[in-house]
C-alpha positions in Angstrom: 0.0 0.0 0.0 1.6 3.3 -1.3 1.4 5.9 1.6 1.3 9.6 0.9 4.6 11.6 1.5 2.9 15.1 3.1 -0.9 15.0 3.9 -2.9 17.5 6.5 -3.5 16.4 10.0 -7.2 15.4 10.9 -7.6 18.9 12.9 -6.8 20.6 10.0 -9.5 21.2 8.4 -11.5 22.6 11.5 -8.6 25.8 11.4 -8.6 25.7 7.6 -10.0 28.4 5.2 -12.4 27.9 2.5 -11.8 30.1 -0.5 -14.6 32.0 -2.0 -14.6 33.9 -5.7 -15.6 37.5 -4.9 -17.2 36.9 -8.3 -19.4 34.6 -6.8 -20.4 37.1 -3.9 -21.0 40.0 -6.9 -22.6 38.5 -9.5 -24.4 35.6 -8.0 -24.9 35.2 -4.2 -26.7 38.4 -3.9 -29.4 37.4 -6.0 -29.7 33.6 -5.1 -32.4 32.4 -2.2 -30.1 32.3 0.9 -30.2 28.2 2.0 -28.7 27.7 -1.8 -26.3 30.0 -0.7 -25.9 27.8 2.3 -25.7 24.8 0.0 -22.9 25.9 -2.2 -20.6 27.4 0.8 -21.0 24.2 2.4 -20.2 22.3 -1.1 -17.3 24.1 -1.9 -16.1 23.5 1.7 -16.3 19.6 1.0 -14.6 20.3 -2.6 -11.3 21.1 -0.4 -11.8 18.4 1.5 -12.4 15.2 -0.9 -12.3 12.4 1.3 -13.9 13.1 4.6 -17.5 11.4 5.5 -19.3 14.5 5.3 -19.1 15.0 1.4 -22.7 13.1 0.9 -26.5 14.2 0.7 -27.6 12.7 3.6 -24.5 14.3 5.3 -25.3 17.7 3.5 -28.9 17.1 4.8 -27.9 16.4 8.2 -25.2 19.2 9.0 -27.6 22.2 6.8 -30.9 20.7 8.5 -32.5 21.0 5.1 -34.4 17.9 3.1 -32.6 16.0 0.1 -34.9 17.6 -1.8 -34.1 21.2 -1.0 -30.4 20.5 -1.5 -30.9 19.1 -5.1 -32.9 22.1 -6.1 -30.2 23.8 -4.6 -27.1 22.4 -7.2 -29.9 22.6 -10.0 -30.1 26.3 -9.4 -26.9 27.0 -9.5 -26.5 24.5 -12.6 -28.8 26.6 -14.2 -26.3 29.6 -13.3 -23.7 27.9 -15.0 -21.0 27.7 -12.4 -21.3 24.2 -11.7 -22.5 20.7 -13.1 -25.2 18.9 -11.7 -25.6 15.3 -12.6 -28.3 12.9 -11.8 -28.0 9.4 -12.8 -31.2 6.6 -13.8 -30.5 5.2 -10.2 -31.1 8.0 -8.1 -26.9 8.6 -7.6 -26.2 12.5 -7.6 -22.3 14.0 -8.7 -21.8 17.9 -8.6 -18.7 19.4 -10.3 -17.6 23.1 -9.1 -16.6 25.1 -12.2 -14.1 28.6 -11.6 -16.4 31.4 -12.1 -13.6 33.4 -13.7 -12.8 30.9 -16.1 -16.4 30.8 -16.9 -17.0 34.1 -17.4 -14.0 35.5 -19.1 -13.5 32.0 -20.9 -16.2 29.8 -21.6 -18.7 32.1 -21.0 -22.1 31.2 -19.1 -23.8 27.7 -20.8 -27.1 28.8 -20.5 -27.7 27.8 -24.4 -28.7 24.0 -22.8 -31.2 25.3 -20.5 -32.9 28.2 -22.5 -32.6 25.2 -25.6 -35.0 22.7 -23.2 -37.5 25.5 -22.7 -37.3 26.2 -26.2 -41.3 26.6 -27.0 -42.0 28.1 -23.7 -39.1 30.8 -24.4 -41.2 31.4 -27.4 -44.3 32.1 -25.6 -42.7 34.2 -23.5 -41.3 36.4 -25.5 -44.6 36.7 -27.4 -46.3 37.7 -24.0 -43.1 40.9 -23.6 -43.6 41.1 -27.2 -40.6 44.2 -28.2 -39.1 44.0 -24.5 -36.3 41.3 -24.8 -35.6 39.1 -21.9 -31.9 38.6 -20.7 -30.3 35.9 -20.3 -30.4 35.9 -16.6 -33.7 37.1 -16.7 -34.7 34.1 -18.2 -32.6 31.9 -16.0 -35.3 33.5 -12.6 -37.9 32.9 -14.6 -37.0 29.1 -15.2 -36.5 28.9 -11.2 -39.9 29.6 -10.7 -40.7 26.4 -12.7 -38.2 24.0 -11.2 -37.4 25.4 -7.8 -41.4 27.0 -7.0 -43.1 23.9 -8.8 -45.3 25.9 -11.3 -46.0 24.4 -14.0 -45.1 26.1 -17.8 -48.4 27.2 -18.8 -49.5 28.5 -15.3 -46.2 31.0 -15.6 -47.5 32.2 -18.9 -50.9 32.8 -17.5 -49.5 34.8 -14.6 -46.9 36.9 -16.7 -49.8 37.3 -20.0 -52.2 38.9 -16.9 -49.4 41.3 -15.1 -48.1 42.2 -18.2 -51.5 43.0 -19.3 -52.3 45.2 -16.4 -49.0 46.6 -15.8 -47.3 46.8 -19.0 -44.5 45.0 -20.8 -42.2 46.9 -18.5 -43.0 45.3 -15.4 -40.0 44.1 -13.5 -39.1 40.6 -13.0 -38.4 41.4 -9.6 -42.1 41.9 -9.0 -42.8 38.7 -11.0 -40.7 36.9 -8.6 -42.9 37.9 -5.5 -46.2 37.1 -7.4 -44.6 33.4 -8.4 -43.6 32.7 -4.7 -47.3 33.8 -3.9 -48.9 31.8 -5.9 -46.9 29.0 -5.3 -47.2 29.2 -1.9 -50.9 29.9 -2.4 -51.3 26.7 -4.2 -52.3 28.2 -7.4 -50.3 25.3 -9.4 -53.4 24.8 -12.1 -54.9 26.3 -15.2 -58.0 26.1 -13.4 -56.9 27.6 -9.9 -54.9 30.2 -12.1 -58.0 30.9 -13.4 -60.0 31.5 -11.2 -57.4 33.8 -9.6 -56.9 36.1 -12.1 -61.0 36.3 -12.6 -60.5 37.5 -9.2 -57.8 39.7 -9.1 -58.9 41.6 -12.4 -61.7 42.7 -11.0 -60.1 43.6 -7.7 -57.3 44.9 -10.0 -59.9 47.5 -12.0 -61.2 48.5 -9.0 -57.6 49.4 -7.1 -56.9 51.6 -10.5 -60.4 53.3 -10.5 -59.8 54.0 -6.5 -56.3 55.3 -7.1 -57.2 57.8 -10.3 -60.1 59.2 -7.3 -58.0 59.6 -5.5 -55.7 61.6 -8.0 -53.1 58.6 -7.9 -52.3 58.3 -11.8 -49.9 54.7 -11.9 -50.4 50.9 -11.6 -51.2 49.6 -8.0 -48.8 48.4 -5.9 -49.6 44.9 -4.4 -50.1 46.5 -0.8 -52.9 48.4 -2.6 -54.2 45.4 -4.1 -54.4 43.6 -0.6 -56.1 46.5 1.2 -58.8 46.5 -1.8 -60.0 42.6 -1.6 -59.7 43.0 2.0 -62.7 45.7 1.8 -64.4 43.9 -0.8 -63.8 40.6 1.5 -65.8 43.3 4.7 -68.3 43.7 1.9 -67.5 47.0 0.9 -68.7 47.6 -3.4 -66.7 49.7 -5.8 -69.6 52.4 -5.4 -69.4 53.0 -1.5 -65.9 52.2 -1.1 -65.6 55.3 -4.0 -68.2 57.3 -1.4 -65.9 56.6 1.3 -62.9 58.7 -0.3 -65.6 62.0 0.6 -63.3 61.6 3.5 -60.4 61.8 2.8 -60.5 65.6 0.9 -60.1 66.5 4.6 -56.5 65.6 4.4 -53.6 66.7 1.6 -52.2 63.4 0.7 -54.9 61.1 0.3 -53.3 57.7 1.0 -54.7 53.7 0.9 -53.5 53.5 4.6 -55.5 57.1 5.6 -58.6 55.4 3.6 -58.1 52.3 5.2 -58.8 53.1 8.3 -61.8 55.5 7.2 -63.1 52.2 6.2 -62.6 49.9 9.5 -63.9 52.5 11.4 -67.2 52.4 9.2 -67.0 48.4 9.1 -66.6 48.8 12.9 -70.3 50.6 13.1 -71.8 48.7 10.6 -72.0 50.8 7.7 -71.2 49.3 4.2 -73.9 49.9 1.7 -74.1 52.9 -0.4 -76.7 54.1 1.5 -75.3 53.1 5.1 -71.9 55.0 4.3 -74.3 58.3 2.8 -75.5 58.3 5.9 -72.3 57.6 8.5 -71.0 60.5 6.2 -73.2 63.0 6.5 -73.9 62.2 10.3 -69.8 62.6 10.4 -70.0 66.1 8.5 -72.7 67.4 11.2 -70.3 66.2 13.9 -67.5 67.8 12.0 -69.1 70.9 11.9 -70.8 70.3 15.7 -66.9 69.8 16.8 -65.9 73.0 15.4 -68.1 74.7 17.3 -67.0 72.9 20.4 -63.4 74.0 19.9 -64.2 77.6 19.4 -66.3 77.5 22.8 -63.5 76.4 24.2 -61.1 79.0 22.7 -59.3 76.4 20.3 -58.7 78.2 16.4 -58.0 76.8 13.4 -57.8 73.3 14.6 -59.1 70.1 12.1 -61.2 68.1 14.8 -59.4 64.8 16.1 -60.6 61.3 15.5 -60.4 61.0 19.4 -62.2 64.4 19.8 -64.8 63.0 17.5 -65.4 59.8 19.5 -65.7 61.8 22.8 -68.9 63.8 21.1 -70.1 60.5 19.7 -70.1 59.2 23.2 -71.8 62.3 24.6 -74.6 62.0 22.1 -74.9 58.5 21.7 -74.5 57.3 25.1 -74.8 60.0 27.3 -77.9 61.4 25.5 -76.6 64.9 25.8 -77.8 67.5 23.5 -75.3 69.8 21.6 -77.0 72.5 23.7 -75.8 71.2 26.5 -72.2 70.3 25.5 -72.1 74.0 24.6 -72.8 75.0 28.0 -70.8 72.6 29.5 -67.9 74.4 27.7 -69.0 77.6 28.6 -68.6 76.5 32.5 -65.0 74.7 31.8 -63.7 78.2 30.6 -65.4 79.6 33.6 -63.3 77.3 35.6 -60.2 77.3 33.8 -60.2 73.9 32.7 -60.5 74.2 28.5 -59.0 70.9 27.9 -61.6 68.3 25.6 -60.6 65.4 28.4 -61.5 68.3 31.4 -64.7 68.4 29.7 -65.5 64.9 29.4 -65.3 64.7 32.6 -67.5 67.5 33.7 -70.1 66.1 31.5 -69.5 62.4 33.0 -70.1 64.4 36.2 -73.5 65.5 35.3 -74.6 62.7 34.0 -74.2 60.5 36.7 -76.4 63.0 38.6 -79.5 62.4 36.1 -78.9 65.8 34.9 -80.5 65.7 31.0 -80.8 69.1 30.2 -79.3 72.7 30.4 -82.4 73.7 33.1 -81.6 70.9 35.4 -77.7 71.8 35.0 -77.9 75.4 35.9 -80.6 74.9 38.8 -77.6 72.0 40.2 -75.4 74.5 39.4 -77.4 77.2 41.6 -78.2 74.4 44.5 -74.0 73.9 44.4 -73.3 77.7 44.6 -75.6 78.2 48.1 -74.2 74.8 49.3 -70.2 76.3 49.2 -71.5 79.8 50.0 -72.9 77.5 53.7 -69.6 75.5 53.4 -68.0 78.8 53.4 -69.7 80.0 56.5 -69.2 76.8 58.6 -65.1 77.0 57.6 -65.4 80.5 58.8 -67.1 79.7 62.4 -64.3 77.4 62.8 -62.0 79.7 62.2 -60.2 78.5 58.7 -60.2 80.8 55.6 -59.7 78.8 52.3 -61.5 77.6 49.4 -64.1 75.0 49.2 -63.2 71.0 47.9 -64.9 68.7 47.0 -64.1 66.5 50.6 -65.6 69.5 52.2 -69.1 68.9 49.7 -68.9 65.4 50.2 -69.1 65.8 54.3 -71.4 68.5 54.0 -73.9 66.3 51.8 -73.8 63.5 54.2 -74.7 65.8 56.8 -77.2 67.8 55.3 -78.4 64.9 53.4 -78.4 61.1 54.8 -78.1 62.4 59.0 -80.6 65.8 58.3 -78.2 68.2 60.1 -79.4 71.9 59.9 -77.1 74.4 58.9 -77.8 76.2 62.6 -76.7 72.7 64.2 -73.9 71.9 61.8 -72.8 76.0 62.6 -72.0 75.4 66.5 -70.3 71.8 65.6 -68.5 74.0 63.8 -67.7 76.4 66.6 -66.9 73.6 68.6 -64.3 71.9 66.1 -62.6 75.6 66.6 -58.6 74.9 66.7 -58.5 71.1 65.8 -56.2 70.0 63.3 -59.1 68.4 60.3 -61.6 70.7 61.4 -63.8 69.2 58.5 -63.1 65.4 60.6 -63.4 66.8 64.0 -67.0 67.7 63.1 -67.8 65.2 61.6 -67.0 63.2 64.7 -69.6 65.6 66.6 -71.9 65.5 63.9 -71.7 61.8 64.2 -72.4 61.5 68.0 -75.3 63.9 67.9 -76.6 61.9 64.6 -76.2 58.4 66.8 -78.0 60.2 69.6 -80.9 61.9 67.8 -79.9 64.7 68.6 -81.1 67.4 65.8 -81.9 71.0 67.6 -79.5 73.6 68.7 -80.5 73.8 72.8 -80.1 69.7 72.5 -76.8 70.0 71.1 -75.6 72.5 73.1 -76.8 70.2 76.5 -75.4 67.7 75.1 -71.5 69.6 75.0 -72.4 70.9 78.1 -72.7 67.4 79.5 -69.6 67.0 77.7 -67.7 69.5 79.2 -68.8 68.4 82.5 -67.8 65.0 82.2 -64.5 66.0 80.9 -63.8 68.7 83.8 -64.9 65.8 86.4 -62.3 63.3 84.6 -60.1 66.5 84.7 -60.5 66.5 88.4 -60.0 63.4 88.8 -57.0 62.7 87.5 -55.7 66.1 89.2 -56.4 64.5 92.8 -55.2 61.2 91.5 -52.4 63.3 90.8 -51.8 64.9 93.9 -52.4 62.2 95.8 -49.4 60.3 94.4 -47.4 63.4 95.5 -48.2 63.8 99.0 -48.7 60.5 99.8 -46.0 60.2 102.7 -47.2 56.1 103.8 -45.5 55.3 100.5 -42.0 56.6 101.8 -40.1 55.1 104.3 -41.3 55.1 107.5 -38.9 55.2 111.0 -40.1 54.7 114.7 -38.5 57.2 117.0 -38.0 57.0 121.2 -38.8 59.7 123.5 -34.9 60.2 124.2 -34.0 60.4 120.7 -36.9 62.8 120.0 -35.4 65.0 123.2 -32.0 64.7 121.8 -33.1 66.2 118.2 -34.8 69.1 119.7 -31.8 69.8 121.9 -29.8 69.6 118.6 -32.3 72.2 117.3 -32.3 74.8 120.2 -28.3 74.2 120.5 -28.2 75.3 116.6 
């Protein structure tokens, strides 16, 4: 056995480099799906490296985690790209030859004579379809992949280019083509009939999306975004006729955009509005509110401001749920600038407010309004007896009700609880402590309540006393010191000391 003089250790080829063609990376990689990529990389890696395990499919399989299948599509591809040879023999066995891309394209020159030769008649077709447009070489060569790498079969390719040539022009780019092909192929759409059935389809959504776009002063073929957006409406049940209605709306902008009139028509589909006449009349119900917003923003000192979609769901909710006339709205604005408070959410809340106190019209608004004017004009006077100075809250009107309200306190009674609560630190709490004794008691006139602090004050100077004597008591209580017995002769002796001092 003839043993090799030099050969590479087994760890070599771990630390080795694979060379790569910056042609390749130019001129081919940049355009090619990316596991085909992966496939040659890893092929050209094994071309270095002839006689290791791992130059097989089912190794090639195993290390890329891709299917057989995938991997042979892979070397057909770039066997169709001319810079290698992909061989397949009757019994299934697979050989793959790397070429040098220079030497094939300075020298030989790209072979793609024996691929465009086997789709001869369908090159033919083709070229009928593009009619004075000629396709390049490589044009042809992505064209062919979506036959042999999507699956599509010859005469559903010419079905697809004849109709997007037909609605696009004979310019359209291939590029384009390609997304469509990987559509439809993913789709499914893989027969004459589903193809045509598609196309019945799309032409239809495809006149539509053209007359759409020239309303909207859009003069150029429809992108496929645009396409998608229009079945979508038709697939909501939007027609040509109210989805052309719907644009009324979008005048109110500069641009006009599918995206702005998208969501012009979600919102409608939202409230159940798709019919011609439905949409007339969403429309001109939003051109009152329009107009009714308007007039909303100038009562609020607001100008020259388009109304806001959220602005315009706040009145909706006002009129719709709340009940509220525009009357009423008006006036509520008219009160926020009073207060200070011009803000559209400061508003919604006053209105909120009112409604949760059954308050349905401007009459019932303004006499609350009056009834909450006395009641902080009394709240004022009770702060006062007690000897605070500030503004009313609402805590303060919250007590106050409950007084007034749920325990039937009169405003005399709830005046000397105040006068009471004179120097406490809540005065506001310390009342309603008070207030809540005299309510637990039933007590409700002034000469009761004033007995009843009386009796108070009595009780609280007799504790007082009490715990003064208590107090005294402990200091002069001498039988807790102690104590020593004295004899007569000592008792003579100390006075002695005394009158001897």
């Amino acid at each position: 056995m003839h043993l090799s003089l030099c050969k590479f250790s087994e760890s070599f080829k771990i630390f080795d480099i694979t060379p790569v063609e910056n042609l390749f990376i130019q001129e081919f990689m940049l355009k090619a799906p990316g596991d085909f990529v992966k496939v040659y990389l890893y092929g050209l890696m094994q071309c270095y490296l002839p006689n290791t395990t791992e130059n097989s499919l089912e190794a090639f399989s195993h290390a890329l985690e891709m299917d057989k299948s995938t991997i042979e599509n892979a070397f057909r591809y770039w066997d169709r790209q001319g810079i290698l040879y992909f061989h397949k023999d009757f019994d299934g066995n697979i050989s793959v030859e790397y070429y040098n891309i220079k030497d094939v394209l300075y020298n030989k020159g790209l072979d793609s004579e024996k691929t465009m030769y086997k789709y001869r008649d369908f090159n033919q077709n083709l070229q009928k379809i593009f009619d004075t447009r000629l396709l390049s070489p490589q044009e042809y060569l992505r064209i062919y992949d979506w036959i042999e790498v999507l699956g599509l079969p010859m005469e559903v390719v010419l079905m697809m280019v004849q109709f997007y040539v037909s609605r696009m022009g004979k310019k359209v780019r291939i590029n384009y083509l390609d997304k469509v092909a990987a559509t439809w192929a993913k789709e499914g759409i893989n027969t004459m009939q589903k193809a045509e059935e598609y196309i019945q389809a799309n032409d239809e959504s495809f006149k539509g999306t053209i007359t759409v776009l020239k309303y909207l002063g859009i003069h150029r073929s429809p992108s496929q975004a645009e396409l998608d957006l229009y079945k979508k409406w038709k697939n909501w049940g939007f027609s040509l006729d109210s989805i052309l209605l719907a644009c009324r709306e979008t005048t109110k902008v500069q641009s006009p955009t599918f995206a702005y009139l998208d969501r012009i028509l979600a919102n409608m589909y939202s409230k159940g509005a798709i019919t011609v006449q439905e949409v007339k009349q969403y429309l001109d119900m939003q051109d009152d509110s329009y107009a009714r917003i308007k007039e909303v923003y100038f009562q609020l000192g607001y100008k020259n401001t388009a109304p806001a979609p959220a602005h315009l769901s706040m009145y909706e909710k006002w009129t719709k749920e709340y009940k509220l006339d525009h009357d009423m709205i008006l006036f509520g604005c008219k009160q926020c600038v009073l207060n200070k408070t011009t803000s559209f959410e400061s508003l919604d809340d006053l209105l909120s407010e009112w409604v949760s106190r059954k308050l349905a019209s401007v009459s019932e608004v303004k006499e609350y309004l009056e009834e909450k004017k006395a009641m902080d004009n009394e709240i004022k006077a009770v702060l006062d007896r007690a000897g605070e100075s500030r503004s009313v809250t609402d805590k303060d009107r919250r007590f106050y009700e409950q007084w007034t309200e749920d325990w039937k306190k009169s405003f005399e009674v709830i005046l000397l609880a105040a006068e009471y609560s004179m120097g406490a630190n809540d005065v506001i709490l310390y009342m309603n402590q008070i207030l809540k004794d005299w309510h637990d008691k039933g007590i409700n006139s002034v000469p009761e309540a004033r007995k009843d602090h009386e009796r108070f004050l009595q009780a609280k100077e007799l504790m007082g006393s009490a715990d003064r004597e208590k107090g005294l008591k402990k200091q002069l209580d001498f039988n807790k010191f102690p104590q020593h017995e004295y004899t007569e002769e000592e008792l003579e002796s100390l006075f002695e000391n005394l009158e001897e001092q």
